[in-house]
N, C-alpha and C positions, 0 to 999 in steps of 0.2 A: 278225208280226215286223217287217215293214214302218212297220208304225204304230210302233212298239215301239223299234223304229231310231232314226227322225224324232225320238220325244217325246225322246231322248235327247240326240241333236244338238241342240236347241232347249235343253233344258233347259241344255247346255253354253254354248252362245252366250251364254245369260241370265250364268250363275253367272261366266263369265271376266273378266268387266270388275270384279263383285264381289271374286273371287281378287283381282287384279290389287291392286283398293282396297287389301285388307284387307293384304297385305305389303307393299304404299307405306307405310301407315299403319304398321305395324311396324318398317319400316327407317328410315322419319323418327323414330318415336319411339325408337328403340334410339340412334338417332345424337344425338338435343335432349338424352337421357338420362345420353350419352357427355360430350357438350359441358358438362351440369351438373355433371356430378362432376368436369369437368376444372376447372371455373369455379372451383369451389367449392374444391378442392386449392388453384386459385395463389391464393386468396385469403387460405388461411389460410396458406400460403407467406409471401405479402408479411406477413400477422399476426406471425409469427415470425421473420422478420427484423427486423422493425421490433423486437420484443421485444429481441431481441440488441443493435440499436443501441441501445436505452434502458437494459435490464441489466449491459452489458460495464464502463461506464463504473464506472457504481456497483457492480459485487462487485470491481471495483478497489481503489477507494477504500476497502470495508470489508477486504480483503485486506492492504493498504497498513497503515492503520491499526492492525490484528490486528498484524501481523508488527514492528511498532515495538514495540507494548507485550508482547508476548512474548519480543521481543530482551534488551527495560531486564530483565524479571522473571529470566528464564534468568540473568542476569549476577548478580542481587539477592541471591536463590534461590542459586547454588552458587557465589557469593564467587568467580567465573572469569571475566575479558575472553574475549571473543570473537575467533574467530584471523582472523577476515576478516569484518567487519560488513557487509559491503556484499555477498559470498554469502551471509549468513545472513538477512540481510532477501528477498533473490530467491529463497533457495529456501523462508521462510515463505510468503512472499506466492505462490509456485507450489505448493509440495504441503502446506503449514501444515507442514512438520519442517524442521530444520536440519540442515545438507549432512552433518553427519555420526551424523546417525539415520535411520532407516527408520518412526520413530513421530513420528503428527500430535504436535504439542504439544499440552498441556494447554488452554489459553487461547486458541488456534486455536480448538477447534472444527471446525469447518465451513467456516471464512469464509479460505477460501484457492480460489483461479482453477482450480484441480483439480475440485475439488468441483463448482464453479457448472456446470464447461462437462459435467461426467457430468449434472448436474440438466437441462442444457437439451437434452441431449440425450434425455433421456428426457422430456421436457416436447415434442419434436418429435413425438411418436409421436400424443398427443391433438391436433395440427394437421392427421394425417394422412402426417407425413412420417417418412422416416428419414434423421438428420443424421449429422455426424460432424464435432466440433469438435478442431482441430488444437492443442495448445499445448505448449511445453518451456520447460524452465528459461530458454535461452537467449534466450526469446520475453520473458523479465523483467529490468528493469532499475531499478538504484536507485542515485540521485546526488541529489549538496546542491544544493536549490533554493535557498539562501540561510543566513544564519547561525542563523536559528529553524526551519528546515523540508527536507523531505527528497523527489523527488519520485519519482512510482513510474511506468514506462509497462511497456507488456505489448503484444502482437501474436497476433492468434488467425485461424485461416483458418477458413471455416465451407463444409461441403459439406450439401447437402438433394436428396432427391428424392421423389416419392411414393412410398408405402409400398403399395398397389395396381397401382401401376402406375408400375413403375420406370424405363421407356424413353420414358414422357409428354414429360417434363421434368428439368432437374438445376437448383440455384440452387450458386453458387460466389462467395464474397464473403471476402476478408480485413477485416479491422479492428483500428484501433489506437488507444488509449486511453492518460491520463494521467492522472494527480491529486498534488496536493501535498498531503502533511502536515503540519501543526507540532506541534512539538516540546513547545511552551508546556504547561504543565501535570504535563507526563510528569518523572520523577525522574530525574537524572543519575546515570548508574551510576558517573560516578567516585569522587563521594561513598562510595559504598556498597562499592567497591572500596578504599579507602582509609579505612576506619575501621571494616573489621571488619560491616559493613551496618548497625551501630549508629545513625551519623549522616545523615540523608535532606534531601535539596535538591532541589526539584523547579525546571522550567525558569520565569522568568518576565523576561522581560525590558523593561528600563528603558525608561519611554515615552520619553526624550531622552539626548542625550550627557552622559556625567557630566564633568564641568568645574567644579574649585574644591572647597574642602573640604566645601562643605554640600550641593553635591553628590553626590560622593563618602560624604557621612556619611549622606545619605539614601539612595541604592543598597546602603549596606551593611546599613542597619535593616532595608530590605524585602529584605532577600536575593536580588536583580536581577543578570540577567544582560547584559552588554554586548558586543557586537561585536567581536572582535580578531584581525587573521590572524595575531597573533603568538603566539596561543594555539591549541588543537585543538579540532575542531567534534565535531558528536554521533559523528560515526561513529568518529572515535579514541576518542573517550571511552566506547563501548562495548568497544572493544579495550584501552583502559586505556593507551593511548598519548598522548603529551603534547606529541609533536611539534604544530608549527605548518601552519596550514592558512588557506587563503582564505576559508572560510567559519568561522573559530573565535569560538569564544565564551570570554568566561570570565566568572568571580563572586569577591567576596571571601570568603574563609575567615575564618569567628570562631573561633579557637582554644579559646573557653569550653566553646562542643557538643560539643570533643574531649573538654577537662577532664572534663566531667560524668558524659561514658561513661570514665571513669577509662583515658581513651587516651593515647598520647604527644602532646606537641604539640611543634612545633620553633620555632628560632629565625630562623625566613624568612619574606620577602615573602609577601605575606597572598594574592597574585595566584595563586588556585587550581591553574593549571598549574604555579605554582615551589613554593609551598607543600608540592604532593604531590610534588617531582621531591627523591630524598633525593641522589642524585648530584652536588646543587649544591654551593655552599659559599656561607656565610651571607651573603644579600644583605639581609637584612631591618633598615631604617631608620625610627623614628619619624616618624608624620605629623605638620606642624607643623600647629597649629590644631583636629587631630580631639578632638573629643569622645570619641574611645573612645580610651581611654588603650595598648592594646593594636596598635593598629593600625599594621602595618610594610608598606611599599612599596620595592621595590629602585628605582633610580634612571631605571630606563627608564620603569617605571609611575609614576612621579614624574612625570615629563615626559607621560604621556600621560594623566594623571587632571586634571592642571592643577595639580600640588601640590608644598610645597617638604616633602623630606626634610631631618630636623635632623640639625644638623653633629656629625662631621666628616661630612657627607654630599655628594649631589649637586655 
């Protein structure tokens, strides 16, 4: 027993420094193991952040964009201005519907800041994380960047933490994005508000100032739009408002595209804001020199086109 004792004591001595190894070894590896998955998390952390700096901007842009051409169509489509164009474009471009529905629009789609930020949250999950991306209506904004163009900004807070291991780490970043749109190309819904959706005018406007009748006579051929705060920019003219604006535009009216759609046509200034305002009273005056026999200017646009109205006129 003696012997028996001893070989045991020994055999202890021997096997204790082995013990000893083998759970050094386990607890360094548990911990290299720890530290790799923790690596590996902020890694694809910073991956998906960076994702967000790079996507935010651009589902902007396509939000922006979406939310102007479903504004002009909405107007096209049910013969109705808009009662506040400037909430109707923030609430497309925030949940793709207009403030007074609860359904995405048609021609939305997808492509509204709603959408993206549910997608990128779920696109968090394959980094490893669980996010939670903040936005509201009031995080959206839309004002005239100019007389051809409209610009959109937006404001989103982004929270992330690991999805394994939720007290590791947290990431917290706000961001803020803009984009301008133009206008160029898209159809003026005053048109279309104004003849019944028969007559269509889309935006294009004049590479230079028009000055003189053959200037004039050529803005009027290519159906161009020019510059004027004394006229109303896109966003009245989505409301069908005529009022003057800093950023307005206007175009000449050819009275023939009314004839043709067997429309009314009147006896006023061809300056599309006066044209369609029936509240006036007759300012429409012959242009002296135009080639288009038809063509009437009251006398303020007289002076601002560079052109004499015939007598008894100006």
């Amino acid at each position: 027993m003696k012997k028996s004792f001893f070989y045991s004591i020994a055999v202890l001595i021997v096997l204790t420094p082995l013990i000893a190894l083998v759970v050094f070894y386990s607890m360094t590896s548990a911990q290299t193991s720890s530290s790799g998955v923790s690596k590996v998390v902020s890694r694809e952390a910073v991956n998906f952040v960076n994702s967000i700096d790079y996507d935010f901007e651009r589902a902007l842009a396509t939000s922006a964009k979406s939310a102007v051409v479903s504004s002009i169509s909405r107007v096209i489509s049910q013969g109705q201005p808009l009662a506040d164009a400037r909430l109707s474009l923030e609430s497309l471009a925030y949940n793709g519907s207009f403030q007074d529905s609860s359904s995405v629009y048609p021609s939305m789609g997808s492509n509204y800041l709603y959408s993206w930020a549910s997608a990128m949250q779920n696109l968090s999950l394959y980094y490893g994380l669980n996010s939670t991306i903040s936005l509201s209506k009031s995080n959206v904004s839309v004002s005239s960047a100019g007389p051809f163009s409209l610009s959109f900004t937006a404001d989103i807070s982004v929270f992330a933490q690991p999805l394994s291991n939720p007290g590791a780490f947290n990431f917290s970043k706000k961001y803020s994005a803009s984009t301008v749109v133009s206008i160029a190309g898209f159809e003026d819904p005053l048109f279309a508000l104004n003849s019944q959706g028969l007559v269509s005018r889309p935006f294009s406007q004049n590479e230079s100032n028009v000055v003189g009748v053959a200037a004039l006579d050529q803005a009027v051929a290519q159906k161009r739009y020019v510059p004027n705060a004394g006229a109303p920019d896109f966003l009245n003219r989505l409301e069908g408002n005529l009022s003057a604006s800093a950023f307005g535009i206007e175009t000449v009216v050819n009275p023939n595209e009314f004839t043709a759609q067997d429309l009314p046509v009147h006896n006023q200034s061809h300056s599309d804001h006066l044209y369609f305002n029936s509240t006036l009273p007759d300012l429409g005056l012959r242009v002296t020199g135009s080639s288009y026999s038809w063509l009437k200017l009251d006398c303020e646009h007289s002076v601002f086109y560079g052109v004499t109205a015939q007598t008894p006129g100006c």
